[in-house]
C-alpha positions, 0 to 999 in steps of 0.5 A: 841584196848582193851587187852580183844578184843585182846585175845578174838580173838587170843582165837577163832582163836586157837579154829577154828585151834583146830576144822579143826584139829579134823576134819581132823583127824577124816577123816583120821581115817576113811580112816585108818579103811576103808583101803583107806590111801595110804602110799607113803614110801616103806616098807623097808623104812618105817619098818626098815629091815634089808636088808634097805641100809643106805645113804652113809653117815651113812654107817661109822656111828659106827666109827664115834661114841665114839671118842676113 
């Protein structure tokens, strides 16, 4: 195959990707602003508060760090 044919395609591939990209995003735009997205991390979680409990293997995470 010719290298142009080549890259004429892998182009216009990579223009369909970019396009059902957009419009995913538009949809969940819309979602957002509609208040229909539904968000399945908790809010702790998610916000990062402070009474969040941290998995057992970054509770001596402090300790860890420095080395001195």
């Amino acid at each position: 195959m010719d290298k142009n044919v080549i890259i004429a395609i892998v182009l216009g591939a990579l223009v369909l990707v970019a396009g059902i990209q957009a419009f995913s995003l538009m949809s969940l735009t819309s979602k957002v602003q509609s208040g229909g997205a539904v968000v399945s991390a908790p809010a702790q979680a998610a916000g990062g508060g402070s009474g969040a409990a941290l998995p057992s293997n970054l509770q001596n995470l402090p300790s860890m760090v420095g080395g001195c």
